[in-house]
C-alpha positions in Angstrom: -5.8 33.3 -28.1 -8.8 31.8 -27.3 -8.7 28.6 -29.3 -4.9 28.0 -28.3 -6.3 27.8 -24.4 -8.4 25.1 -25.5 -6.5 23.6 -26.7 -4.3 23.6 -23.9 -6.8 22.8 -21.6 -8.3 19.7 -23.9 -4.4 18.5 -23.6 -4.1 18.8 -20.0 -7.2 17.2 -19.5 -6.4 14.2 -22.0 -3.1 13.6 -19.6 -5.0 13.9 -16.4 -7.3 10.9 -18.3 -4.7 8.8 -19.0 -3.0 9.2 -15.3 -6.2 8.2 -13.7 -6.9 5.4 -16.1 -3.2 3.5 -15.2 -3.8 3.7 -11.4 -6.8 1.6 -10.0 -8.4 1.8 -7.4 -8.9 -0.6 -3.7 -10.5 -0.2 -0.6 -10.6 -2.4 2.5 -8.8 -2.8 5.8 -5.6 -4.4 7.5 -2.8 -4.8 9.4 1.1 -5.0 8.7 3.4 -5.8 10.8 6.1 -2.9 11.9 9.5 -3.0 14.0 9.5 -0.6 16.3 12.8 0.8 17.2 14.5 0.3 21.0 14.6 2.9 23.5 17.9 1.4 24.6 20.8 -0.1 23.0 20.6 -3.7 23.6 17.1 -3.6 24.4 14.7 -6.2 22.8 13.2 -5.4 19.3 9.6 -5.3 19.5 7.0 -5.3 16.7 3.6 -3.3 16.6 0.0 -3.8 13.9 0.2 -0.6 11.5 -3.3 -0.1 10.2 -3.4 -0.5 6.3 -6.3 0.8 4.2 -5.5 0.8 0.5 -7.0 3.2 -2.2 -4.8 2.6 -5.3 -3.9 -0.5 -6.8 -1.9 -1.4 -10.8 -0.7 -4.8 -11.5 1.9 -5.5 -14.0 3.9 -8.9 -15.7 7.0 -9.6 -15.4 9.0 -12.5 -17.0 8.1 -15.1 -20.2 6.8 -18.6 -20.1 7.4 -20.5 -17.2 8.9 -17.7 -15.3 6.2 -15.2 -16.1 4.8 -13.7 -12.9 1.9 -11.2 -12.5 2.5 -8.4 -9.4 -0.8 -6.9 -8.0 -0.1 -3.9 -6.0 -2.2 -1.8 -3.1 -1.3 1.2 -1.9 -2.2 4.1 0.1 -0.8 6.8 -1.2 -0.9 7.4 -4.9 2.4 5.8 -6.5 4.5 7.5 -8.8 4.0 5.0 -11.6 6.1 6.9 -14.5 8.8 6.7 -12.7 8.7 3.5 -11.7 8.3 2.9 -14.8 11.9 3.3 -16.0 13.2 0.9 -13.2 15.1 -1.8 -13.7 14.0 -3.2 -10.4 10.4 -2.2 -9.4 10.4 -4.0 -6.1 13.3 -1.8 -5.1 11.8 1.0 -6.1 8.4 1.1 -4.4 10.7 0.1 -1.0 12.8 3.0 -1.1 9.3 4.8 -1.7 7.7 3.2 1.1 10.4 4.7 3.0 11.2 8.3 1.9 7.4 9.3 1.1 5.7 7.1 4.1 3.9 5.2 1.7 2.4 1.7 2.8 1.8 -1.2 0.5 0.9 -4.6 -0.1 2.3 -6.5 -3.3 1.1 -9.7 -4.1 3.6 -12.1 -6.8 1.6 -14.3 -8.9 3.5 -17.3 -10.8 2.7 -17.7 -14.2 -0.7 -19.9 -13.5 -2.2 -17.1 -11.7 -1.5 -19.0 -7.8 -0.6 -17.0 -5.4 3.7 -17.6 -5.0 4.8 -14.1 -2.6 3.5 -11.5 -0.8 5.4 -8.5 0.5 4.4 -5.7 2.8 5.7 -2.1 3.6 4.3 -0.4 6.4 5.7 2.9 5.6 8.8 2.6 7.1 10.8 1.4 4.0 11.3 -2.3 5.8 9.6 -5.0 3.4 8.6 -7.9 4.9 7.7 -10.6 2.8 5.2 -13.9 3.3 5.1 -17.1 2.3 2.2 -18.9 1.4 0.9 -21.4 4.5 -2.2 -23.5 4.9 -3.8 -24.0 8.4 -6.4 -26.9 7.8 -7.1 -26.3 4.4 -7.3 -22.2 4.9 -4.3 -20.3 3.0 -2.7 -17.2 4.3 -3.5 -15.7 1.4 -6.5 -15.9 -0.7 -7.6 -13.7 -4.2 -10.2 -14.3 -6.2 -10.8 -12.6 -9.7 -13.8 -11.2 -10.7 -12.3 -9.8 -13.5 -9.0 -11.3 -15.1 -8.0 -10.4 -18.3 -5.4 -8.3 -20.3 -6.4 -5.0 -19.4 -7.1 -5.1 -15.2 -7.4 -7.4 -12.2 -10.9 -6.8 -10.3 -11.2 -8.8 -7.0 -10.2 -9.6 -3.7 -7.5 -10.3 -1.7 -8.4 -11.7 2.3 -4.5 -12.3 3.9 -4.9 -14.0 7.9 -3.3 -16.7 9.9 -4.4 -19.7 11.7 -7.7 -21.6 11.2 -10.6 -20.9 13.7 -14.6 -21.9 13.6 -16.1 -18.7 12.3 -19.8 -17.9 13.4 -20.9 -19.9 10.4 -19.3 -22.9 11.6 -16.9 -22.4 8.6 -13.2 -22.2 9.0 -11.8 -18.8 9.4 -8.5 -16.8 10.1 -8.1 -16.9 13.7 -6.1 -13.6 12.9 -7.5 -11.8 10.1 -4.8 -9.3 8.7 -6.6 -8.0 5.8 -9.4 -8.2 3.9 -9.5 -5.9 0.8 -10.8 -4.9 -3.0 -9.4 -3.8 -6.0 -9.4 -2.8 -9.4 -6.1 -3.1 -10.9 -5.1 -1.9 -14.7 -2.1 -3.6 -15.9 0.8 -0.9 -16.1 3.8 -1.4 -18.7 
C-alpha cells in the first residue's frame, strides 16, 4: 500500500510542477479604464480608474511568417490555461473569463518583429478595451523591454501612460502613467 501512495503522491506532485511552470509570474501596478453603469436611463455614461496589479503572466504565438504575432498576457487571478488551451479563439475566451470569474487583464499583441502592434485591457467586467499604439513627442503609449527573449519565456517590462510631461529628471515622462509592471512569461502552446 505504501509504495502505491508514493507513487501517487510523486504523480500529483509532478502535475502541480508542470502547472506552475506554464504560468509566470508579474508584479507591478496600474490602472484600466471601466464604464460605470447609469443610475438612470438616459443618463450619461461615465468611466472610473480600476486598480490593476498583476501576479500571473504566459505569452503565446499565434500565426506564421509575416502574420506571426506574439501575445504577452498579465493577469490577476490565476487563468485557466488548459482550457484555454482548446480555444479556437483565445481572445474571446479570456473576455468571457474576465467577465464571469472577475478576472482583470492586460494583453499585449506583438507583430512578428517583436514591436508592440495592440493592447487590450479587461477590468473585470468582461468589457475589453483595446489601445492603439501613440507617440507624444517621441514617448510611446506603450513601452516593453526584454530582458529575456527567447523560445522558452518573455522576462521584462511593460510601462503603458499617456501624454508627454518633463519628469523630475528633466526627461520626458507620461503625464498619466497607467501602468508600470514586470513579468516573467513562459510561452504556452
Amino acid at each position: 500500500m505504501r509504495p502505491i501512495a508514493w507513487f501517487a503522491a510523486v504523480v500529483c506532485l509532478g502535475a502541480i510542477s508542470l502547472e506552475a511552470r506554464e504560468i509566470g509570474t508579474a508584479s507591478g501596478k496600474g490602472t484600466i479604464e471601466r464604464r460605470v453603469p447609469p443610475k438612470t436611463a438616459g443618463a450619461e455614461l461615465k468611466t472610473e480608474q480600476a486598480i490593476f496589479s498583476p501576479h500571473f503572466s504566459f505569452a503565446y504565438r499565434e500565426g506564421a511568417g509575416s502574420s506571426k504575432s506574439t501575445w504577452l498576457v498579465l493577469t490577476d487571478k490565476t487563468p485557466p490555461l488548459k482550457d484555454w488551451a482548446g480555444s479556437k479563439d483565445r481572445a474571446e475566451a479570456r473576455q468571457i473569463w474576465c467577465g464571469k470569474e472577475k478576472a482583470s487583464f492586460v494583453a499585449l499583441k506583438l507583430d512578428a518583429k517583436m514591436a508592440v502592434d495592440l493592447y487590450f485591457l479587461c477590468p473585470a467586467d468582461g468589457v475589453i478595451n483595446t489601445e492603439m499604439l501613440s507617440s507624444w513627442n517621441g514617448l510611446e503609449s506603450v513601452v516593453v523591454k526584454f530582458e529575456t527573449r527567447d523560445a522558452k519565456r518573455l522576462k521584462g517590462t511593460l510601462r503603458t501612460g499617456q501624454g508627454s510631461c518633463p519628469g523630475a529628471d528633466g526627461k520626458d515622462a507620461y503625464c498619466t502613467p497607467t501602468g508600470d509592471f514586470a513579468f516573467d512569461a513562459p510561452f504556452i502552446k
